[in-house]
GUFI-54620 format. One record per atom (N, C-alpha, C): residue in one letter; atom name; x negated, y, z negated. Coordinates in nm, 4 decimals. Layout:
{site 'A', 'CA', {X, Y, Z}}
...
This chain:
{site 'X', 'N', {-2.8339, -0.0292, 2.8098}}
{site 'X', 'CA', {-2.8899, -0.0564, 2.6797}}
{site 'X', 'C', {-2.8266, 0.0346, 2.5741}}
{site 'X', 'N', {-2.7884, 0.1573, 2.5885}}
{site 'X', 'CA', {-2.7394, 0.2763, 2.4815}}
{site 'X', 'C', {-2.5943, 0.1846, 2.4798}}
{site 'X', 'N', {-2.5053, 0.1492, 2.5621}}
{site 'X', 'CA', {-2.4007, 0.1115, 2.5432}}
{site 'X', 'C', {-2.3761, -0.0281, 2.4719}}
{site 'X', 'N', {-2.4563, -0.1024, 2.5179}}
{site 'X', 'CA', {-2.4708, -0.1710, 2.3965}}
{site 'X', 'C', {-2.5175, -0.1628, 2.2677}}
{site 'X', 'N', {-2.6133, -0.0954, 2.2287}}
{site 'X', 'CA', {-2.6249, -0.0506, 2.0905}}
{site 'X', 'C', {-2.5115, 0.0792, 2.0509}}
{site 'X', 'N', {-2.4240, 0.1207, 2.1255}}
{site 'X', 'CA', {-2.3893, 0.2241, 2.0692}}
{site 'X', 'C', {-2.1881, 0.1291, 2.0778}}
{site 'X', 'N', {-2.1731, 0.0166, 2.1091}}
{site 'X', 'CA', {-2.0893, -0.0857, 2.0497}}
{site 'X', 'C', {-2.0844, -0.1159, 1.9464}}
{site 'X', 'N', {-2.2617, -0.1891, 1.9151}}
{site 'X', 'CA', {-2.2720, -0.2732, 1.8082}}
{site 'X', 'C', {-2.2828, -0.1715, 1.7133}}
{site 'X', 'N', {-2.3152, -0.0338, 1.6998}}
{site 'X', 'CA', {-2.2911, 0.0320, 1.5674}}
{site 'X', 'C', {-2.1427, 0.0392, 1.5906}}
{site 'X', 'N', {-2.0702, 0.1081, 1.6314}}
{site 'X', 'CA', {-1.9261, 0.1104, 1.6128}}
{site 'X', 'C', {-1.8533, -0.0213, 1.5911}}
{site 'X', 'N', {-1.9162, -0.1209, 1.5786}}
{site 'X', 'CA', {-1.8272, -0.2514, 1.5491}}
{site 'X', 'C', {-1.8741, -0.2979, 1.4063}}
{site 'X', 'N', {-2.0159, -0.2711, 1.3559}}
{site 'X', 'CA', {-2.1067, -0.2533, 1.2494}}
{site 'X', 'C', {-2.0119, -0.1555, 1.1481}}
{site 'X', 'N', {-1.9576, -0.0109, 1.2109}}
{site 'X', 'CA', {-1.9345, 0.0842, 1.1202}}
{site 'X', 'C', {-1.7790, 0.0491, 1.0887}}
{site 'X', 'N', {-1.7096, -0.0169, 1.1485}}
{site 'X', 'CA', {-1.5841, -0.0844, 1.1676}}
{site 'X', 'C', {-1.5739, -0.2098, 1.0074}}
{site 'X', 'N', {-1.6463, -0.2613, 1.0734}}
{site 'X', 'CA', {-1.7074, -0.3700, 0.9161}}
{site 'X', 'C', {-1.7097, -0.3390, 0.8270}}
{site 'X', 'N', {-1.8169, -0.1987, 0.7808}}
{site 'X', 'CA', {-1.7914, -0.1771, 0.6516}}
{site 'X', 'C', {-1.6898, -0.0934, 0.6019}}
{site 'X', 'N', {-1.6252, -0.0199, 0.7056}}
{site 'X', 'CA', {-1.5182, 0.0835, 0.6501}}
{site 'X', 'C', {-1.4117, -0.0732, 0.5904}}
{site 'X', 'N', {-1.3872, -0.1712, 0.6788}}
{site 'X', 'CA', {-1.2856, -0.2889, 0.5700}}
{site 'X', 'C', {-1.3276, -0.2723, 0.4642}}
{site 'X', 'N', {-1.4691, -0.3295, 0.4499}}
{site 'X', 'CA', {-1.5263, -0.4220, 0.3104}}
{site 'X', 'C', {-1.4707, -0.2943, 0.2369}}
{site 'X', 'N', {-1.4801, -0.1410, 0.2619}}
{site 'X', 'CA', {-1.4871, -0.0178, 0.1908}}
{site 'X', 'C', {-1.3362, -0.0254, 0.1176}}
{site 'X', 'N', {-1.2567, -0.0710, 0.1650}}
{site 'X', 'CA', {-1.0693, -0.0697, 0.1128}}
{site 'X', 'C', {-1.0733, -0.1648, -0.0297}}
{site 'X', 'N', {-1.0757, -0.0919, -0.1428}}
{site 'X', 'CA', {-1.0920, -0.1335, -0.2656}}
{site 'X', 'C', {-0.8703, -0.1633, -0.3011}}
{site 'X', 'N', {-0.9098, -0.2736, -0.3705}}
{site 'X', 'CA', {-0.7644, -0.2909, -0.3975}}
{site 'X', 'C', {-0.6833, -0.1544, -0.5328}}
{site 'X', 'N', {-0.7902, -0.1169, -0.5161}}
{site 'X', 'CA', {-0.7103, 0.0113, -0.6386}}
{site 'X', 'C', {-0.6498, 0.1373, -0.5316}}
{site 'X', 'N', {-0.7462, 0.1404, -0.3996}}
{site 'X', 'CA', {-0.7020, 0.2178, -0.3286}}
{site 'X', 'C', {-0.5558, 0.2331, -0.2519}}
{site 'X', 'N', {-0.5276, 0.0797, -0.2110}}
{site 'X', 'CA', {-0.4209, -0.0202, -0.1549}}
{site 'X', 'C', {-0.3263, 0.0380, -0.2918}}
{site 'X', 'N', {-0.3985, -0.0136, -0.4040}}
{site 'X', 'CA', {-0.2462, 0.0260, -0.5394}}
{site 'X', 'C', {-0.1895, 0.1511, -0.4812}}
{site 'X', 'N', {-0.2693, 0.2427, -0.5309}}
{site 'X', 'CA', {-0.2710, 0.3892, -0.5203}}
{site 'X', 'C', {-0.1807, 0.3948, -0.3773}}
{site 'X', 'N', {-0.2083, 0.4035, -0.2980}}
{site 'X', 'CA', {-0.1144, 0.4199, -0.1524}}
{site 'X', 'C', {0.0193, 0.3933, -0.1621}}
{site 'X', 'N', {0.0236, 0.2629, -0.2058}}
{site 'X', 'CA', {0.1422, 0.1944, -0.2626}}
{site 'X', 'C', {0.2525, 0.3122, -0.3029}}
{site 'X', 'N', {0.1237, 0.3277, -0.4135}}
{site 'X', 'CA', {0.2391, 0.4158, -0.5597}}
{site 'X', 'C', {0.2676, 0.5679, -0.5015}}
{site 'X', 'N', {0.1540, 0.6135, -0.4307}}
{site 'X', 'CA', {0.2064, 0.7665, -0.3720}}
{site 'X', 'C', {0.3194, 0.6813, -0.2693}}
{site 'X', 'N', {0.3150, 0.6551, -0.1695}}
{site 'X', 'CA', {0.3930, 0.6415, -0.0240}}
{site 'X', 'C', {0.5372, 0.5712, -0.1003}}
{site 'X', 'N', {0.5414, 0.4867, -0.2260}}
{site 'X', 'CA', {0.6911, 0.4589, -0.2507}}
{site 'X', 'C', {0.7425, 0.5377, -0.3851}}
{site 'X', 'N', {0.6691, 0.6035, -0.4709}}
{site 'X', 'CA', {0.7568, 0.6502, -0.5290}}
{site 'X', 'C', {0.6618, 0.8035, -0.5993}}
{site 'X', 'N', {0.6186, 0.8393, -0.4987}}
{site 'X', 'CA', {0.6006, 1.0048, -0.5283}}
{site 'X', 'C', {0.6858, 1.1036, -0.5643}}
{site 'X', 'N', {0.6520, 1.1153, -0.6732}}
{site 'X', 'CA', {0.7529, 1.2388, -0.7197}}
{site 'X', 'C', {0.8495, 1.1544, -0.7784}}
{site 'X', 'N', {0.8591, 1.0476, -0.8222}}
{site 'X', 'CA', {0.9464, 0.9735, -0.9314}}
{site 'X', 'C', {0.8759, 0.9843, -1.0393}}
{site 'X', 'N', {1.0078, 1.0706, -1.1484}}
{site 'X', 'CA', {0.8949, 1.1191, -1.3189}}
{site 'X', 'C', {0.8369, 0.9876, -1.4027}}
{site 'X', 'N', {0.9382, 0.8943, -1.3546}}
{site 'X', 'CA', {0.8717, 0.7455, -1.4204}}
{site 'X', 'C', {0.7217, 0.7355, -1.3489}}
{site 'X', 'N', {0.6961, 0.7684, -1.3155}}
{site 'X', 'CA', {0.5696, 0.6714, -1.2719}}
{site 'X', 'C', {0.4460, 0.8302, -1.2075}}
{site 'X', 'N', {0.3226, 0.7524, -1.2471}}
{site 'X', 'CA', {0.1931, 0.8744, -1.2623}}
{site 'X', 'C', {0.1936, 0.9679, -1.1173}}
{site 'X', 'N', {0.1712, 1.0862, -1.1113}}
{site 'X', 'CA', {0.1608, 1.1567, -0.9962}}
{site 'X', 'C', {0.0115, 1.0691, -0.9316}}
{site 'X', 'N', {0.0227, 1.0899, -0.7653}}
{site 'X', 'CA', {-0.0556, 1.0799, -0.6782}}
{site 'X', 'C', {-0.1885, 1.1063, -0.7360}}
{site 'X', 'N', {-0.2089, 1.2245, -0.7697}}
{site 'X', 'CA', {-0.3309, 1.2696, -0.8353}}
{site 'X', 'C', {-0.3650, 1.2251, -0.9249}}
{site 'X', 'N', {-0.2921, 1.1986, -1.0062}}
{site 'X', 'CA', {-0.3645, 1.1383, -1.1498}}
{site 'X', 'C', {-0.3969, 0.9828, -1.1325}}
{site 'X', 'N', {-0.3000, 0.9258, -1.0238}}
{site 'X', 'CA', {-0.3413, 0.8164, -0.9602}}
{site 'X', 'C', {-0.4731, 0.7559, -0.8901}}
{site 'X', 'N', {-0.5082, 0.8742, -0.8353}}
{site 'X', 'CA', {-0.6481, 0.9033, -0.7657}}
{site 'X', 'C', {-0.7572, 0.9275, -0.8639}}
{site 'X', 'N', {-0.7152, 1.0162, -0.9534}}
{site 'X', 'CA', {-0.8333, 1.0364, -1.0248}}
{site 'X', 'C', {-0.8384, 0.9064, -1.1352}}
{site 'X', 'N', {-0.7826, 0.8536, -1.1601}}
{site 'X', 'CA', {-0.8016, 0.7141, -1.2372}}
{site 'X', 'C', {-0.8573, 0.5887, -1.1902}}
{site 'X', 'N', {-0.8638, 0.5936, -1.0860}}
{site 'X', 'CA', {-0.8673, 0.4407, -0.9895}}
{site 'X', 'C', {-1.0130, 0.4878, -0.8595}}
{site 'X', 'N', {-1.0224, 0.6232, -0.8889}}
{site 'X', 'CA', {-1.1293, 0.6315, -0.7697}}
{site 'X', 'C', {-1.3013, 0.5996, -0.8768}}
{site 'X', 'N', {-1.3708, 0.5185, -0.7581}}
{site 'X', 'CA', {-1.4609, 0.4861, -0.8163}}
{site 'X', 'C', {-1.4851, 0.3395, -0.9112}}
{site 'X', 'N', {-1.3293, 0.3136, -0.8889}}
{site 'X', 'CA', {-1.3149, 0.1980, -0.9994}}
{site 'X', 'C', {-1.4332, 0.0537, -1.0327}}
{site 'X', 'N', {-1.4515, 0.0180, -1.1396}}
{site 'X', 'CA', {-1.5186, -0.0826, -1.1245}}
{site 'X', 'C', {-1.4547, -0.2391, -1.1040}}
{site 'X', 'N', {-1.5348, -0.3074, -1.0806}}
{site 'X', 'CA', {-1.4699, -0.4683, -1.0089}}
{site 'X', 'C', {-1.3284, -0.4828, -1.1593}}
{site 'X', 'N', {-1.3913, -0.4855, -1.2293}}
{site 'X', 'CA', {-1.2579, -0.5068, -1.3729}}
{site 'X', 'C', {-1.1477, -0.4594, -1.2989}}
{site 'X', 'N', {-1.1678, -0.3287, -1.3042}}
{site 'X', 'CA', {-1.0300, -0.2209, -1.2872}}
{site 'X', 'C', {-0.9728, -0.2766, -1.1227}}
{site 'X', 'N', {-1.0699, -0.3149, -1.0569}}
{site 'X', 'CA', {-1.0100, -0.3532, -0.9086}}
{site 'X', 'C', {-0.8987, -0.4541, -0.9732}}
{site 'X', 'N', {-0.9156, -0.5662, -1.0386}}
{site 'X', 'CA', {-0.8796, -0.6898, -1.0550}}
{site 'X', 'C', {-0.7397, -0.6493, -1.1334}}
{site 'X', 'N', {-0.7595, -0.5326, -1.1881}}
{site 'X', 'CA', {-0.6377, -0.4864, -1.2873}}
{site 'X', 'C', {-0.5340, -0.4475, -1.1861}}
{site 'X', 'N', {-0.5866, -0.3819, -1.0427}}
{site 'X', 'CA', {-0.4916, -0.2894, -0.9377}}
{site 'X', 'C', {-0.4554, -0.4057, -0.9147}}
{site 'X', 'N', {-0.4912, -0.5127, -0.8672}}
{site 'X', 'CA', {-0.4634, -0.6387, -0.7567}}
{site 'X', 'C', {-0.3265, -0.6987, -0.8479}}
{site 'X', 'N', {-0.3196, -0.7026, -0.9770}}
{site 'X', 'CA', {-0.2390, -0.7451, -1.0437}}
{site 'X', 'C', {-0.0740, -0.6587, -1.0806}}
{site 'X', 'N', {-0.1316, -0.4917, -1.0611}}
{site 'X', 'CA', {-0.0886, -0.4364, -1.1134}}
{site 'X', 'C', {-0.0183, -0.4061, -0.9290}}
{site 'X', 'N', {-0.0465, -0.4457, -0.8723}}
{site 'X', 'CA', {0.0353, -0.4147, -0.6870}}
{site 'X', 'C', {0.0976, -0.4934, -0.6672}}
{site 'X', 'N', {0.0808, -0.6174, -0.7548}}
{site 'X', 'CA', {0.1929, -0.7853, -0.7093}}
{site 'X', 'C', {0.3120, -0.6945, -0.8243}}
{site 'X', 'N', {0.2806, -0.6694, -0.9342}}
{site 'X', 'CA', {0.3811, -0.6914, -1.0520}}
{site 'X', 'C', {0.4797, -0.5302, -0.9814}}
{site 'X', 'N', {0.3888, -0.4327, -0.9082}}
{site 'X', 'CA', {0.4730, -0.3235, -0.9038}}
{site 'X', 'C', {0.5578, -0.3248, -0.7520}}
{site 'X', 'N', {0.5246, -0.4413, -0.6661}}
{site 'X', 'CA', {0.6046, -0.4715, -0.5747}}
{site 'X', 'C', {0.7249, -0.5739, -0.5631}}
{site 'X', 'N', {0.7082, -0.7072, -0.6926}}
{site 'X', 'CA', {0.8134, -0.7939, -0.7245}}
{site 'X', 'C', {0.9314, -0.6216, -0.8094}}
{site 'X', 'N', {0.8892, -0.6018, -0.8577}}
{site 'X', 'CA', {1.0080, -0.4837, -0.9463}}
{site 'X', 'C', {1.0740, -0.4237, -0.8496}}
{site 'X', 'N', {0.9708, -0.3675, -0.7537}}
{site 'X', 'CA', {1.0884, -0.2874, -0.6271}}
{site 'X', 'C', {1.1505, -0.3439, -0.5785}}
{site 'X', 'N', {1.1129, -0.5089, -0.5511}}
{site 'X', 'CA', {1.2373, -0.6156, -0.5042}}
{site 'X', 'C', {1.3093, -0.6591, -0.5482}}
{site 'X', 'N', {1.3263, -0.6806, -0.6706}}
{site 'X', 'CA', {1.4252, -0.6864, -0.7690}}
{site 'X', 'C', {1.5197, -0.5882, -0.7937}}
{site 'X', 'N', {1.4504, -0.4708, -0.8009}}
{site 'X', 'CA', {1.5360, -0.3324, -0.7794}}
{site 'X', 'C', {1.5898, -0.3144, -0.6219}}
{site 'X', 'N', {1.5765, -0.3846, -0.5526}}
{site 'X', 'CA', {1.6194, -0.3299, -0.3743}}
{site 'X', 'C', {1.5680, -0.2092, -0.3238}}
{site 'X', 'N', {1.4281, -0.2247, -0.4469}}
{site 'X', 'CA', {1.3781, -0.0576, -0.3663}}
{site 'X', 'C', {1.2679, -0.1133, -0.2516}}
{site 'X', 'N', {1.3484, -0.0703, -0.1159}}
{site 'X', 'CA', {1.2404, -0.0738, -0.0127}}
{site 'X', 'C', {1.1222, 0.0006, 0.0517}}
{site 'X', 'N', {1.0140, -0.0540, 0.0266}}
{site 'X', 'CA', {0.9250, 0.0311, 0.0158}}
{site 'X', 'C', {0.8320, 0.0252, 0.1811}}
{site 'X', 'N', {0.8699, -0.0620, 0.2199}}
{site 'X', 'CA', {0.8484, -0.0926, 0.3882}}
{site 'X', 'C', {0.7345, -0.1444, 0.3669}}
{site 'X', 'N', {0.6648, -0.1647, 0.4896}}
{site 'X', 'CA', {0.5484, -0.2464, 0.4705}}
{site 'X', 'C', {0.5150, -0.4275, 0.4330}}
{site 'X', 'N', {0.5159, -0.4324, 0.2625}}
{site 'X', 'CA', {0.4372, -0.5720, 0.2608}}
{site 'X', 'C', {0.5383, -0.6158, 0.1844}}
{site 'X', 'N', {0.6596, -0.5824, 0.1755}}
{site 'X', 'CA', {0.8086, -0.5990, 0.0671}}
{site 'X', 'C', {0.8351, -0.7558, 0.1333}}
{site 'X', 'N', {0.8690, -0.8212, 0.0352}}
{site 'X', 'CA', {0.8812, -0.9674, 0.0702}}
{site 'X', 'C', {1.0823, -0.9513, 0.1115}}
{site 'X', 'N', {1.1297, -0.8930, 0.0519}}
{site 'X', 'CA', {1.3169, -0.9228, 0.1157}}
{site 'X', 'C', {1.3196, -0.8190, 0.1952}}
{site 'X', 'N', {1.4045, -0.8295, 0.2344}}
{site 'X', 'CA', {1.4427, -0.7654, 0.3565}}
{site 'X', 'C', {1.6896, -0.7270, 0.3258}}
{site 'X', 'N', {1.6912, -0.6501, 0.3712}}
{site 'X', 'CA', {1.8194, -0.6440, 0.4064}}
{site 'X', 'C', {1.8938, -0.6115, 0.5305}}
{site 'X', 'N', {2.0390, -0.6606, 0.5571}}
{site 'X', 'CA', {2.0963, -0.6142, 0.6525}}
{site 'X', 'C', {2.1835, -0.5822, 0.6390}}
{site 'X', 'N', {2.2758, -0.4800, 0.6707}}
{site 'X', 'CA', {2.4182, -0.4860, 0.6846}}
{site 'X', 'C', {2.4964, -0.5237, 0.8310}}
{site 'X', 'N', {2.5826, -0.5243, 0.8411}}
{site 'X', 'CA', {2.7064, -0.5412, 0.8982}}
{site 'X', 'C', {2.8173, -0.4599, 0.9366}}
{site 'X', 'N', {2.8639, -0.3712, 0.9948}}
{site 'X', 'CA', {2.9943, -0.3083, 1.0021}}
{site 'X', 'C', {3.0481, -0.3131, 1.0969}}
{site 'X', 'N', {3.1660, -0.3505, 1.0939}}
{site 'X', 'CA', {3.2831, -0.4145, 1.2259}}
{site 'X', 'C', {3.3781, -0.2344, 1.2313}}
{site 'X', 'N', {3.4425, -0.2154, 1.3058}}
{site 'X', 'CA', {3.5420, -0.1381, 1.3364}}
{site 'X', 'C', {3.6371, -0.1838, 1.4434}}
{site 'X', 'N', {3.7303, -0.1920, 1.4300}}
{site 'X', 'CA', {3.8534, -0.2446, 1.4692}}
{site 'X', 'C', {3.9355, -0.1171, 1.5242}}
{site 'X', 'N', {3.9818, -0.0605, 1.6475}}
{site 'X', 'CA', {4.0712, 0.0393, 1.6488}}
{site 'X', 'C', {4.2045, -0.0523, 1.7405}}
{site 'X', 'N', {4.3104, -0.0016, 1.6763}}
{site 'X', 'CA', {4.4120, -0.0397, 1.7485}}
{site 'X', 'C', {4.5230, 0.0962, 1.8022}}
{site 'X', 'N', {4.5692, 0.0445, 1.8941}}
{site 'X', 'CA', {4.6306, 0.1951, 1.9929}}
{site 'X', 'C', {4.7851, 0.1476, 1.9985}}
C-alpha cells in the first residue's frame, strides 16, 4: 500500500513540475545556454530577473520572442543545438599520393 501511494505522489509531483515550465523560462534558457556573454543581447541575470514570475501576457510575449530569436540564429548559422530547425554538414576528402 505505501508503494503505491508513494508512486502516485511521485508521478502526481512529476505532473506539476511540467505544467510548472513557463515559456519565459524555456526563453531565458535559450538566451543564457546560446549566447551568454554576447554584449548584444541581455545578461542571464537580467534575463531572469525580468521574466521570473511573469504574467500569462509576458508568457505569450517569450513564446513569440523564442520563435523570432531562433529563426535569426538560423539565418545567421548560429547553432544553438537542441530545437534549431537546419542542421549542417561538412565533407572533407584527402587524397595522398606516394
Amino acid at each position: 500500500m505505501r508503494t503505491t501511494v508513494l508512486v502516485l505522489c511521485l508521478g502526481l509531483s512529476g505532473l506539476v513540475a511540467c505544467e510548472l515550465e513557463q515559456p519565459c523560462d524555456e526563453y531565458t534558457a535559450y538566451m543564457c545556454d546560446c549566447h551568454d556573454g554576447d554584449p548584444l543581447y541581455p545578461t542571464c541575470e537580467d534575463l531572469e530577473a525580468t521574466y521570473a514570475d511573469a504574467d500569462l501576457t509576458v508568457q505569450d510575449e517569450c513564446v513569440l520572442a523564442l520563435e523570432a530569436q531562433r529563426e535569426l540564429d538560423d539565418q545567421l548559422g548560429i547553432d544553438c543545438g537542441g530545437d534549431t530547425t537546419s542542421s549542417s554538414t561538412s565533407t572533407t576528402s584527402t587524397t595522398s599520393t606516394m
